[in-house]
N, C-alpha and C positions, 0 to 999 in steps of 0.2 A: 388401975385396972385397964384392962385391953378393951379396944373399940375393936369393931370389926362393922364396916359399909358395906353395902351390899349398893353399888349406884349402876343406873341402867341408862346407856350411854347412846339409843338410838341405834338406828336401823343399819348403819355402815357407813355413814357421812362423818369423818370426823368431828364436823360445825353441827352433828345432827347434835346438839349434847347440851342439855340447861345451863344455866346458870349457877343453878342450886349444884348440878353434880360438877361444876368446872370448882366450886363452893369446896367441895368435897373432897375432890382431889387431892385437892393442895393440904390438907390433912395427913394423908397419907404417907404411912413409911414404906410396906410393904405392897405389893398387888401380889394377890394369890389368882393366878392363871392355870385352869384345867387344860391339858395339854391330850388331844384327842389323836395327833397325826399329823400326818402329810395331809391328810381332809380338812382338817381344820386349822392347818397354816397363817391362810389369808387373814382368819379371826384375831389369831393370838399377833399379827402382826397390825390389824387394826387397833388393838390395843395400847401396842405399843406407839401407833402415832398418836394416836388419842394423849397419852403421857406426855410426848414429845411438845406437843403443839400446847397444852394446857397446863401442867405442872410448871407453876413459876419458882424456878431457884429453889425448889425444896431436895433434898433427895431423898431419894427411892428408890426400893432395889424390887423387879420382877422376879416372882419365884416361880417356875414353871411345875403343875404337878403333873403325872401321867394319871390320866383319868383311867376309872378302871372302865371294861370294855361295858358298853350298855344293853341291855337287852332289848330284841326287836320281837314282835310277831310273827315274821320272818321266820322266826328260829322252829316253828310249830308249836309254840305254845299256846294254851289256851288261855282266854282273858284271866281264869283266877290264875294260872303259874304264870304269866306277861305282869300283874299288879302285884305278885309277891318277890317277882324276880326284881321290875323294878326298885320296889323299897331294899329290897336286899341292895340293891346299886347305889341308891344313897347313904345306908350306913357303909360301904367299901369307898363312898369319896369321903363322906364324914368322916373316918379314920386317916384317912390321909392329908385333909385338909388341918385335922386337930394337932396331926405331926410338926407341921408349919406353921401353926401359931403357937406350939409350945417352945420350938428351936428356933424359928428366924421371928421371931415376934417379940420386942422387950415389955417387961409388965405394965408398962404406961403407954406402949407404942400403939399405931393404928396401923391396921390391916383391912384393905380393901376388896371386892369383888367388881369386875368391871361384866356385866350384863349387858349383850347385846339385846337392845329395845328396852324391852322392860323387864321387873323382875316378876312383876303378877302375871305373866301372862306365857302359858307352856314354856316356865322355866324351873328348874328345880332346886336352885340357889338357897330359897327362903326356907323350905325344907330341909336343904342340908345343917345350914346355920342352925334351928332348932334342934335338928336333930344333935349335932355335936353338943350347944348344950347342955339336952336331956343326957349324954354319956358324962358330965357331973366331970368330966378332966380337965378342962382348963373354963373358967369363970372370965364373962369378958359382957359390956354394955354394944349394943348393936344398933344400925340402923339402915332404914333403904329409904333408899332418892329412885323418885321416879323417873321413867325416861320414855322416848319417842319409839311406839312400837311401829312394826313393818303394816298395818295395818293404817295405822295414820298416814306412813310413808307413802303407802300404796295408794289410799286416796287423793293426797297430796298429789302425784305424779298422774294420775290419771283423773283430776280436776273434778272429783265427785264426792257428796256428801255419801257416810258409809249408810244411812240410812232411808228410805224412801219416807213418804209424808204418812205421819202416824203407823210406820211396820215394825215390827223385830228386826233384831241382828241375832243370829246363832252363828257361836263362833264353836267350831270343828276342828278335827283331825280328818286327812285322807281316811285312814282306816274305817273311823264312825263314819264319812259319808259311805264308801262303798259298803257299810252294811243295813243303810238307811234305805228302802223302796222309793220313799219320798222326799223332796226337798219341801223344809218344811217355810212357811209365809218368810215374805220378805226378803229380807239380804242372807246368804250363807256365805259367813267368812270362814276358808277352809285354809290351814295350816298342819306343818310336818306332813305332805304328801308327797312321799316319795315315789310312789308309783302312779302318779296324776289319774287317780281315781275319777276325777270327773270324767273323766274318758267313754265312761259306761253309760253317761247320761244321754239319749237318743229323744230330746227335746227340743226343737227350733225355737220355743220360746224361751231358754233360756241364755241370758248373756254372763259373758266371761270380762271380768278386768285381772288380771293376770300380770304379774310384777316377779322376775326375779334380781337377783345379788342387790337391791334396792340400794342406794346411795353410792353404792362403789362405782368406780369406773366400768367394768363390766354389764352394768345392770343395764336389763333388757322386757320390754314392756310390749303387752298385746292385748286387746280390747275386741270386742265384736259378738256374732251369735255364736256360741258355744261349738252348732255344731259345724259350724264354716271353717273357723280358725280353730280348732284344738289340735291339727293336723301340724299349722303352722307352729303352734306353741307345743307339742313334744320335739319339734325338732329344732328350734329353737335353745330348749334346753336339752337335749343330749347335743348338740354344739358345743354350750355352752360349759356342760360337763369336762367333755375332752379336750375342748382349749385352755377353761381355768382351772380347772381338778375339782368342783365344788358347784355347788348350787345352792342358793335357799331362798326358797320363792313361795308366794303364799297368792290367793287370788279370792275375788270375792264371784258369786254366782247369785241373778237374780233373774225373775222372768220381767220381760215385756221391757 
């Protein structure tokens, strides 16, 4: 029967990556890679160092899929047509991924997913896998390795525990914060904001640690009160845009 891993390979460091998933690799026949673009270049090219530097003497072939196009909020949807369009986007990779392990996949072989950070945490990998599957076409044993999210990275780099003494951590999307009035106790770790939501926040008590392209050569890092440096930190990343094609940056916001 077919394997199919699901290993989540840290933040953009190629040495960001366990033991357990270097474990993993070397299993592997296949790597099934969503292919997003010219945007998502850098990614699918971390990956392949990622193989370089860690796959001992085994071989392996990358298959690259074209991911079908994702839906945004952007687009005017409302949350119920943004939550159904989604899932419709996962059974359109689920079909596509199921293509690939029925054709480049042998009945014994193992087939990989390589996860940037982790796989639990806003990714939709583990989703897809069930979902393929519940479509009852090809039968196969699975598993996921955990790995180092941008949130660890982000602490790491900016030399802070993510939580204060006895607080919450809420972790977010840009979207949910800008439809939130308030930030709610404690740390708010906020990821996928693409339009740096915090921006609307007109609070001096609140501070910004701010991390993006994390582990890559690129990555570029800002700290301070919120409303001192967000000035510095939008321009920071539209730089950062037009020089590397890409961004992905995530930041945590807390008071005092």
């Amino acid at each position: 029967m077919r394997t199919v891993l699901v290993i989540g390979i840290g933040a953009g460091d190629p040495e960001m990556i366990t033991l357990q998933a270097v474990r993993a690799l070397n299993r592997v026949d296949v790597i099934m890679v969503l292919d997003k673009g010219k945007e998502s270049r850098p990614l699918v090219e971390l990956r392949e160092e990622i193989c370089r530097r860690h796959l001992r003497d085994r071989p392996y072939r990358i298959v690259e899929v074209p991911d079908p196009r994702r839906p945004r909020r952007s687009d005017g949807l409302s949350m119920a047509e943004y939550e159904a369009a989604v899932r419709d986007w996962h059974v359109k990779r689920a079909e596509a991924l199921e293509t690939v392990l029925l054709d480049d996949v042998a009945e014994d072989g193992c087939a990989a997913f390589l996860v940037v950070g982790d796989p639990s945490l806003y990714d939709s990998t583990i989703r897809v896998v069930r979902n393929i599957l519940d479509r009852g076409n090809v039968e196969f044993g699975w598993e996921v390795v955990p790995g180092i999210t941008s949130l660890q990275a982000l602490t790491a780099r900016h030399r802070i525990p993510l939580n204060g003494i006895g607080e919450p951590v809420a972790i977010t999307t840009g979207r949910r914060l800008s439809a939130d009035a308030e930030l709610p106790d404690g740390t708010t770790a906020v990821m996928l904001d693409d339009a740096l939501a915090c921006q609307a926040i007109d609070d001096p008590e609140v501070r910004i640690y701010w991390g993006a392209n994390i582990g890559t050569p690129e990555e570029v890092l800002r700290e301070g009160p919120l409303t001192e440096v967000i000035g510095e930190i939008a321009d920071a990343r539209a730089e950062l845009r037009e020089r590397t094609g890409w961004v992905m940056d995530t930041y945590l916001l807390r008071r005092g």
